[in-house]
N, C-alpha and C positions, 0 to 999 in steps of 0.2 A: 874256532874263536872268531867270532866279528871284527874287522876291522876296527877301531876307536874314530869318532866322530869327532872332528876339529872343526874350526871357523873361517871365512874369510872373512875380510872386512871390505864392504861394497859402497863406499860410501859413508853413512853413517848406521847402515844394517848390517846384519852378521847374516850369513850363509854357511848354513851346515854342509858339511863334507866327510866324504870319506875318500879311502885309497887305496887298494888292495891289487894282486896278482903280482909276478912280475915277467910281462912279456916284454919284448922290444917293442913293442909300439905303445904309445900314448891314448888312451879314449876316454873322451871327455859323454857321462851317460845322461841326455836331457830327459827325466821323467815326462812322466803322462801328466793328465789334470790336479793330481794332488799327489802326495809322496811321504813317506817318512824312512829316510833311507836305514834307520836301525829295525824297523819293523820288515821290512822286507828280510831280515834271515831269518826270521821265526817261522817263516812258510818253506817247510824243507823241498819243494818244486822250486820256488823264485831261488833259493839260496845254491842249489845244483845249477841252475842257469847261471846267477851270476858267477861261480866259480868256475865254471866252463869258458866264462867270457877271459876270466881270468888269466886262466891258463894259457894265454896267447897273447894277450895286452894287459898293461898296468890299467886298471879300469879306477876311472876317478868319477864319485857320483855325487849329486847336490840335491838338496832341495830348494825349490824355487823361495825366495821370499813371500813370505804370506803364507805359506805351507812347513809342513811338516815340523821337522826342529828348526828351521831359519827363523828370524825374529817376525813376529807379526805387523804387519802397517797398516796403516791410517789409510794409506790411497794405494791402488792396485796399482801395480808397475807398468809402464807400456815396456813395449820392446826394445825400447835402447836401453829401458834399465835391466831388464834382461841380459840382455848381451852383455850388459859391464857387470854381473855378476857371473856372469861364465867366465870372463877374462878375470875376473878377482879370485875364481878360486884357480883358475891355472896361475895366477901367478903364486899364490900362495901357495901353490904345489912346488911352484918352480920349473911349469911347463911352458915352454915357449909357442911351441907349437904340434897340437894333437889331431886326431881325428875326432869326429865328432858323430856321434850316437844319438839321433831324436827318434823317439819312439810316443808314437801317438800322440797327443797336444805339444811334446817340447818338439815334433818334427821342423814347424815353422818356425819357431826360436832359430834350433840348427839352423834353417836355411836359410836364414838373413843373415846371421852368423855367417857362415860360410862365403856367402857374396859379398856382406861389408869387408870382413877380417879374412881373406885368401893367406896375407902372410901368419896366421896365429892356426889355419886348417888346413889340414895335407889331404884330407877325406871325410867324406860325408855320409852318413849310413842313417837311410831313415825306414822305420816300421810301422807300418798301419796308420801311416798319419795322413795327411792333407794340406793343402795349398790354402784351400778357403773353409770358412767354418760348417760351410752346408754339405760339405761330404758327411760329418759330424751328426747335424741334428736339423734337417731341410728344411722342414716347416716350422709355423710360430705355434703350432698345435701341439706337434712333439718336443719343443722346447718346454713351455708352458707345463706340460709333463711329468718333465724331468724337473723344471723348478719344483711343482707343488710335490716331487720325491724327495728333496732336498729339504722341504721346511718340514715333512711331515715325519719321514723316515729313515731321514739319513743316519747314516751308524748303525743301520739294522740288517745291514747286508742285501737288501731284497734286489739290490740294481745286478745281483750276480748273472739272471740269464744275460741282461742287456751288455754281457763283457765277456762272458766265460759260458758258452751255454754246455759245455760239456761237464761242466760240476756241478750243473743244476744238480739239486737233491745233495749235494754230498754238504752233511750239514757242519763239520769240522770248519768247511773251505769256507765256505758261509762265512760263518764265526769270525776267520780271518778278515775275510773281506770286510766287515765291518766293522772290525777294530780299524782296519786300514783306511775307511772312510771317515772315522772318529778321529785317530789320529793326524791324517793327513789336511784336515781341514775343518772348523767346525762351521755347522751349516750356513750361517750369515756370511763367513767367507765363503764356500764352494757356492753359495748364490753370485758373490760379487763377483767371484773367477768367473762363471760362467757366462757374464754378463757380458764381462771384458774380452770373454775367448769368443763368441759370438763377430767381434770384431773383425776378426784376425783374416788375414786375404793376401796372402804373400806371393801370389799368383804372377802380377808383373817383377819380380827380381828372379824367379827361378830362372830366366836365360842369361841371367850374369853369374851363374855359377862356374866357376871354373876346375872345381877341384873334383879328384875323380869320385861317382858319387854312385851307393849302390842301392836299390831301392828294394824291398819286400813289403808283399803284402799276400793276405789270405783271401782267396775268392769270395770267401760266403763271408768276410769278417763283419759281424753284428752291429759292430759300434759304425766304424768308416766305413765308408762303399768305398769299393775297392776301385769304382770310379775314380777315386779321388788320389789311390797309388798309381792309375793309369795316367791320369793328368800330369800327375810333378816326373813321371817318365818321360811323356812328350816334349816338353818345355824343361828339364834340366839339359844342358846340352851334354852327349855321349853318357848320360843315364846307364848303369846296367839295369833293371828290370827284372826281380824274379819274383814269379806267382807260384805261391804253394795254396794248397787244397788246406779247408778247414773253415770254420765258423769260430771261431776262439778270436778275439779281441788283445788276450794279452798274451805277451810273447812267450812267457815260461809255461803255458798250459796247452795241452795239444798233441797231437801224435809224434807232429814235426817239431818243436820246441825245441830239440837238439839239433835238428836240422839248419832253423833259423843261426843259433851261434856258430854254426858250422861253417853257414855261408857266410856270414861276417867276419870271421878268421880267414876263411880264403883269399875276400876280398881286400883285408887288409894286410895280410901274411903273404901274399901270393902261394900259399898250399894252405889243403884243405887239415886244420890241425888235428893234431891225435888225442881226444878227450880225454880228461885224466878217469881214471877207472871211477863209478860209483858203485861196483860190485867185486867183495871180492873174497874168494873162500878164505875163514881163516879160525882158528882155532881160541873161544873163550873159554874163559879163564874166571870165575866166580868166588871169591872167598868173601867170610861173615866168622865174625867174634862169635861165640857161642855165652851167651848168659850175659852178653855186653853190660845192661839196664841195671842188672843186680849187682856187677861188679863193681861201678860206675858207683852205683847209691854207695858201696861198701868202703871205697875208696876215698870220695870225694871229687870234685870237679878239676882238684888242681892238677892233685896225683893223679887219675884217669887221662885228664890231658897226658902228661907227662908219659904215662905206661900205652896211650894210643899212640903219640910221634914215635914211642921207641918202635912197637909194631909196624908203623907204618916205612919206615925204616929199614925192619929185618924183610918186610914184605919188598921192598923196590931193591933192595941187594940180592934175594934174589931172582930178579925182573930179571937185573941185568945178567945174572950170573948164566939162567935159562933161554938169553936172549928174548923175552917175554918185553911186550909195549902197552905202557899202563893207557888204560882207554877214561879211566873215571873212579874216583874215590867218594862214596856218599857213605857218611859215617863214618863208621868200621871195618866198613868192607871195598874189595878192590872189585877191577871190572879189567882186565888183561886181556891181552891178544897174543898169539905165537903162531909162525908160522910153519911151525909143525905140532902132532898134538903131543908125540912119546915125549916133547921139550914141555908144554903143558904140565901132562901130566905127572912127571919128576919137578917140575916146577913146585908143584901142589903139595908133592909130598915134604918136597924140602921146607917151605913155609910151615906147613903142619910140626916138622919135628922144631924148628927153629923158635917157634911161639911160644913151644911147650913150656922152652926155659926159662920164657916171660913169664911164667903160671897162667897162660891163655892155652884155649883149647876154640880151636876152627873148624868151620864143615867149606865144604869147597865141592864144585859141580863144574865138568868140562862139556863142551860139546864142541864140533865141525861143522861148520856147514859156512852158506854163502851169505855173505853179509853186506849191508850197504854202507859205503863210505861216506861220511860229512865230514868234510874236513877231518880236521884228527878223532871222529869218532865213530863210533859203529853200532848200526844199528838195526833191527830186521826180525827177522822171527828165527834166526841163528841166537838171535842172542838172548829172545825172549825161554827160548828151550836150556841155555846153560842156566838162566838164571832158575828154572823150574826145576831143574837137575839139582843144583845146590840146594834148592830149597826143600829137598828129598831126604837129605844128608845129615846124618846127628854129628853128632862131637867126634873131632877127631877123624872124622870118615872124609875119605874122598871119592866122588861118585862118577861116574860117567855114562854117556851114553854109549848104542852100541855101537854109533857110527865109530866113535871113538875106539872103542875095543876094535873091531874092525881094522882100522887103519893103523895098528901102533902091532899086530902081528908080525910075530918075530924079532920084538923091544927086547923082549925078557921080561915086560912089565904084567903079572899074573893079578887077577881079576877072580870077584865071589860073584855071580848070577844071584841079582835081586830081583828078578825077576819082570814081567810086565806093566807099563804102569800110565793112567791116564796125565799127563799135564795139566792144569789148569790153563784154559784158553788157547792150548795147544790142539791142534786136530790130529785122530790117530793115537794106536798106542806106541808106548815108548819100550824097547827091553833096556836096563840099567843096570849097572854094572858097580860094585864097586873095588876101588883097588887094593890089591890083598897089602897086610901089613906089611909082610916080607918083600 
């Protein structure tokens, strides 16, 4: 589940926020050129990164003014009124004093930040960013570029090699990236941001940094020359410096992307932390009403409501009864996890007889395998096989795979050979099994 997105008040603008993780340390996260911090967990790469960052620091994010959900204005902010909306939303946090996170355009924010307000930042972590704007975009040819990309095609994704050249062609990511340019900014603004970011030259303050400060950057990175992570090294005084390999622009895409949070937990954790699992074997659990639509008409909406909460009821007692962890309810049917499967599959069974006395009749489909973790959900092609399993299964039947049969030897739980069977969209055939009445 996302974080909920609250307000500060900067003035007489509002600044969107969010709040999430809970480590011991405080990090305050300054976006890149444009942001919409609710849109960033719909890309399940950026949403592992940021729950990685998580997992070690309370991570507090914004969207600049002018951007994303903060209020839109009239005149583009210079940098002191930046600064007093970072300090608006820590205080609306309730943060006194954090570390501070700029990654690519908010790096220079951070680091004026950081040299004005030493007592409100304990550390400074910047990525891919720059001192001055011509690490950025050097000439007025490739500016001039990138504007006529802005009035012509913004929101169409196409600036994707110029950030991420490793998703080129991947046309999902695209998609993304373009809503994130739609939302993030609409073109007349990211013309004026980029007018104003052009300015930006925060080159003489890097030597009154004093707080301790870590810097990463990618060799090959597309957007900034990495010139310009070599610069704010030289001139931040006692700088750490690390160059990782890679052409990728933004922090979550990349071989190294877990590496990058890795080293930023180090550097502010003093150890290097222990990422929370995003894989993990575990046993679905797939049930469906059988005949729902027609009972539903036969019923009516109220009474149907009424006879689905009761199900849905007999179905989570017993979740808990099985030790079973409900993943997702659509409809009628559930989406379970266990972390063993003989508890699955007696899971299944018991649901199946329990329904019966509602006058409902269930088909249900198990499988094992390894699965990906988003936050409290699961997802992968473990899960996409229970759910083609179930979808195998008539009334009353409970179906499994073999892996399943397999692993539950020596349960007592006896099994009918349905023999082998393609999946839809699954690769390979499947043997399937289902569980004997008795």
């Amino acid at each position: 589940m996302p974080p909920s997105t609250r307000y500060a008040k900067s003035g007489d603008v509002h600044v969107a926020y969010q709040v999430f993780g809970e480590g011991s340390v405080d990090l305050v996260l300054a976006p890149g050129f444009v942001s919409h911090i609710e849109n960033y967990w719909t890309e399940p790469d950026f949403a592992r990164w940021l729950l990685r960052l998580g997992s070690f620091c309370r991570v507090i994010m914004f969207d600049k003014r002018g951007t994303g959900l903060s209020d839109r204005v009239t005149e583009l902010p210079g940098m002191d009124q930046r600064m007093d909306d970072v300090r608006a939303v820590m205080d609306a946090v309730g943060v006194q004093r954090a570390a501070l996170l700029g990654i690519s355009e908010g790096g220079p924010l951070t680091a004026l930040f950081a040299a004005t307000h030493p007592e409100r930042c304990r550390a400074l972590v910047l990525y891919g960013t720059f001192a001055r704007f011509a690490s950025w975009i050097p000439t007025d040819e490739e500016f001039d570029v990138f504007m006529q990309y802005i009035d012509r095609d913004w929101g169409s994704g196409a600036s994707l090699p110029k950030f991420a050249p490793s998703r080129q062609g991947d046309a999902a990511f695209q998609e993304w990236w373009g809503r994130f340019e739609r939302l993030g900014a609409s073109p007349s603004a990211a013309v004026a941001l980029m007018r104003m970011n052009r300015q930006i030259d925060v080159t003489d303050v890097l030597g009154s940094i004093r707080v301790p400060t870590l810097i990463i950057h990618r060799t090959g990175d597309v957007t900034v020359n990495v010139e310009g992570g070599r610069l704010l090294a030289e001139r931040i005084p006692g700088a750490r410096y690390v160059e990782l390999p890679g052409e990728d622009h933004i922090p979550f895409i990349g071989d190294n992307a877990a590496e990058v949070a890795d080293l930023i937990g180090e550097f502010l954790t003093g150890s290097r932390p222990t990422p929370p699992a995003d894989r993990v074997l575990a046993t679905v659990l797939f049930t469906d009403i059988v005949g729902a639509t027609e009972r539903a008409a036969a019923l009516g909406d109220r009474r149907w409501r009424d006879l689905l909460d009761t199900h849905h009821g007999v179905v989570r007692e017993q979740l808990t009864r099985f030790r079973g962890r409900e993943i997702d309810t659509a409809g009628d049917g559930f989406l379970a996890a266990f972390d063993g499967p003989a508890r699955a599959v007696r899971c299944a069974r018991a649901v199946l007889q329990e329904v019966r006395r509602l006058g409902l009749e269930i088909r249900a489909g198990v499988h094992t395998g390894e699965c990906e973790v988003m936050g409290d959900k699961l997802s992968g092609i473990a899960v996409h096989i229970g759910a083609r399993v179930a979808g195998l299964a008539g009334a009353g039947e409970v179906l499994v795979s073999g892996t399943v049969k397999d692993l539950v030897a020596g349960s007592g739980i006896a099994f009918e050979d349905r023999g082998v069977q393609v999946l839809k969209g699954v690769p390979g055939e499947w043997c399937i099994y289902a569980v004997a009445s008795t």
